[in-house]
C-alpha positions in Angstrom: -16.9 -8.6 1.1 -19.7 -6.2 2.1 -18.5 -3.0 4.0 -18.9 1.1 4.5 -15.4 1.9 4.7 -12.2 0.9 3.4 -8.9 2.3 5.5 -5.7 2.2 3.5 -2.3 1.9 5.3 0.2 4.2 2.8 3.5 3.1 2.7 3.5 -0.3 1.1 0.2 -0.2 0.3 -1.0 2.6 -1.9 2.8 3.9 -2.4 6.3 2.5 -3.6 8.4 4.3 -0.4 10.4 1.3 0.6 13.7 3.2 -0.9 13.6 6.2 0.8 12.1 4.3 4.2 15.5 2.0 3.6 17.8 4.8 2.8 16.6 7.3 5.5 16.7 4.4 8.5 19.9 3.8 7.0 21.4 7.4 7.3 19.8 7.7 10.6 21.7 4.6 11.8 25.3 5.9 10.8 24.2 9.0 12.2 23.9 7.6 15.8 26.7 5.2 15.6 23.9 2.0 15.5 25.9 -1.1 13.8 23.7 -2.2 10.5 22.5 -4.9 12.9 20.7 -3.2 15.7 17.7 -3.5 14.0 16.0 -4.3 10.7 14.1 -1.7 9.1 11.7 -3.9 7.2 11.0 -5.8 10.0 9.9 -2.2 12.0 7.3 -1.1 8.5 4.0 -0.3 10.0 5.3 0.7 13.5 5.6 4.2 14.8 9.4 5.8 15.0 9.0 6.6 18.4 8.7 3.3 19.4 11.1 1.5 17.1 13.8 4.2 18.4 12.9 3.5 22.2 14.1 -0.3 22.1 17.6 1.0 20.0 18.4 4.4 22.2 18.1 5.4 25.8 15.5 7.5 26.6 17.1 10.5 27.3 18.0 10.5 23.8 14.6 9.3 22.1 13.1 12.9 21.4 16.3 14.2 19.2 16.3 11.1 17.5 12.7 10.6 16.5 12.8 14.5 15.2 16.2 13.8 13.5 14.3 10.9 11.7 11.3 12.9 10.7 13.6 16.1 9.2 15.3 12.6 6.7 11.9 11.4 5.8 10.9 15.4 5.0 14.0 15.2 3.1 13.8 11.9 0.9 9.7 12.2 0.1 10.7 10.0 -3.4 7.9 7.4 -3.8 5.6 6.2 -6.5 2.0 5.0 -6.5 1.4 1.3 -6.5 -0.1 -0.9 -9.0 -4.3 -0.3 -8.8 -4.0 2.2 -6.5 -5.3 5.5 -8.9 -8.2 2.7 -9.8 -9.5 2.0 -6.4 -9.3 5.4 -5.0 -11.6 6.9 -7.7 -14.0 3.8 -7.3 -14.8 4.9 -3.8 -16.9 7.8 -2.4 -15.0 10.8 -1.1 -16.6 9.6 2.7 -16.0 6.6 2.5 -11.6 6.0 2.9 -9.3 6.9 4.9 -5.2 6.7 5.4 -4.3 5.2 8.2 -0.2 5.3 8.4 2.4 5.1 11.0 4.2 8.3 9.7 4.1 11.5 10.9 2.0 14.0 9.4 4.4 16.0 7.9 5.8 13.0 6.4 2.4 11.6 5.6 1.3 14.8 3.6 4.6 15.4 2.0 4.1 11.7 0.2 0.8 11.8 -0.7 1.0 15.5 -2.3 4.3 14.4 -4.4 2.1 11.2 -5.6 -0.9 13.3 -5.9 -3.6 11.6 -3.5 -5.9 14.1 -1.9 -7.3 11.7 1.5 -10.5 12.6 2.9 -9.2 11.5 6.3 -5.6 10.9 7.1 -4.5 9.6 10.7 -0.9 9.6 11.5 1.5 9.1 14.5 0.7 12.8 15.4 -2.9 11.8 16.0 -2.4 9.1 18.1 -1.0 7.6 21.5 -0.4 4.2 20.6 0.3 3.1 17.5 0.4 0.2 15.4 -0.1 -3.1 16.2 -2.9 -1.4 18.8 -6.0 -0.4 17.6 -6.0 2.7 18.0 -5.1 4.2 14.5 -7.8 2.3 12.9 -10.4 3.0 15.4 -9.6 6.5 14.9 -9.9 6.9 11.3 -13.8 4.5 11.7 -14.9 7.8 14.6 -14.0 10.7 11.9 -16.0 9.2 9.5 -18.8 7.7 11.1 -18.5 4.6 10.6 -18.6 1.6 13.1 -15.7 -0.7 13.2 -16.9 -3.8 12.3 -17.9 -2.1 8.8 -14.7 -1.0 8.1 -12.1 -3.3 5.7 -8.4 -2.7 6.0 -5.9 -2.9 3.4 -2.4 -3.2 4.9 1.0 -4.5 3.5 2.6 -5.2 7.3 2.1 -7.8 10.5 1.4 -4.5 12.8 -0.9 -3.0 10.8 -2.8 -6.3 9.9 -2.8 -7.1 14.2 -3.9 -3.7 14.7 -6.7 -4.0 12.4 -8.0 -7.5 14.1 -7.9 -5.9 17.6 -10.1 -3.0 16.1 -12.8 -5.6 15.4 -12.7 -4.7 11.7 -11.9 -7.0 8.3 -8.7 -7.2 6.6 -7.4 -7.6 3.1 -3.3 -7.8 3.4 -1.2 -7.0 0.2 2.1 -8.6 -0.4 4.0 -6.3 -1.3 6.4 -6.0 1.4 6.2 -8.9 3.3 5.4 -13.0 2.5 2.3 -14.3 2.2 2.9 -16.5 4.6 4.2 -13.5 7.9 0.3 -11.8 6.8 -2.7 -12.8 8.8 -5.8 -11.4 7.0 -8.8 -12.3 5.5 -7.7 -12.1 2.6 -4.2 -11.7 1.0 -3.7 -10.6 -2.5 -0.5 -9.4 -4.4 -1.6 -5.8 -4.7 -4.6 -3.3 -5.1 -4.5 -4.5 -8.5 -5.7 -7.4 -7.6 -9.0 -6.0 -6.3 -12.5 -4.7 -7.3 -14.6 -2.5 -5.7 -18.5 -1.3 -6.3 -20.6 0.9 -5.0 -24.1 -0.8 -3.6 -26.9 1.3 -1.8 -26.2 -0.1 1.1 -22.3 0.5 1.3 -19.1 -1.2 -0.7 -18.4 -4.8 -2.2 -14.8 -5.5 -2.4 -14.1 -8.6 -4.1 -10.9 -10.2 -5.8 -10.0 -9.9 -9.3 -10.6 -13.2 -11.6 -7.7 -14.2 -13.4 -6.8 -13.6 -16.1 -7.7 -16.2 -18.8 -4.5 -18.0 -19.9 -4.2 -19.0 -23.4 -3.9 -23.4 -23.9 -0.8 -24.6 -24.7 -0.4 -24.2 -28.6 -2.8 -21.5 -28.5 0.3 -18.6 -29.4 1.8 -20.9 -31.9 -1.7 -21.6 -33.7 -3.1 -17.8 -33.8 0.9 -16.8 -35.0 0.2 -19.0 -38.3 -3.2 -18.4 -38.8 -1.8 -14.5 -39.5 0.2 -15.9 -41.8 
């Protein structure tokens, strides 16, 4: 796949934050008397909190809540980088990725400084008037760095993100590492950034998937064990 730009979604995608995500929705629930029911919090990854908490609470009460929310994120920043995400980012040029995420900025920065990822662009709920599934973010993140749409890949973990991207005219690569295979419309789906390659041409970025791995014949183990005999 030849492109300019790749734009990352974060959680799910270059970081491990489901946890915290689970346990902070969780907290927040108990905290305004919501049953466990009201809502599922995996179903609402890639979505802004302002507009997951509008369909739950009236909206009188949606401000509070949505800064009540964002003081538990600041609070429970644990999070890990994903499988191939170090690799990739140092395989592209400084201008040419962005992170595109559904988190405030606060939150936003506060992961990416504890998993040490320094983003050349970062767009976040803060920067934005409609979030994910509209375009929006994405089209965004293409205008700060110069870059048309329709050269610009998307690697996203979540339905919203993955809708937001095709409505953005731009490519999509969706990694399942939240959500099945099967709930991911993109042009590609692969298990993880691992998964991928990227190279730097003259003329912009190739992304392509990882071969396999060769897998050894049946036998193979068994004979190489008694040939070191």
């Amino acid at each position: 796949m030849k492109v300019r730009a790749v734009l990352f979604d974060n959680d799910g995608t270059l970081i491990d934050s489901t946890p915290a995500i689970l346990r902070c929705w969780a907290r927040w629930g108990e905290e305004h008397a919501l049953r466990p029911d009201s809502f599922d919090p995996v179903a609402v990854f890639g979505r802004p909190v302002a507009e997951v908490i509008s369909e739950v609470l009236p909206a009188d009460r949606v401000a509070a809540a949505v800064r009540r929310y964002d003081d538990l994120e600041a609070e429970d920043t644990a999070c890990v980088l994903l499988p191939g995400t170090a690799e990739m980012l140092l395989a592209l040029p400084r201008h040419r990725w962005a992170v595109v995420t559904s988190a405030s900025r606060r939150t936003a920065e506060a992961r990416l400084r504890r998993v040490g990822i320094d983003a050349p662009v970062l767009v976040t709920a803060d920067d934005i008037t409609r979030g994910k599934p509209d375009p929006e973010p994405f089209l965004v993140a293409a205008a700060r760095l110069g870059i048309a749409p329709a050269d610009c890949l998307v690697i996203e973990d979540a339905p919203a993100g993955l809708r937001s991207a095709r409505a953005a005219g731009m490519r999509s690569i969706a990694v399942t590492t939240t959500h099945a295979a099967a709930e991911l419309q993109a042009d590609v789906v692969v298990s993880g950034l691992q998964a991928l390659l990227v190279r730097q041409e003259p003329d912009g970025l190739t992304v392509t998937v990882r071969p396999p791995s060769p897998q050894p014949a049946p036998g193979d183990a068994l004979k190489a064990a008694a040939e070191s005999v």
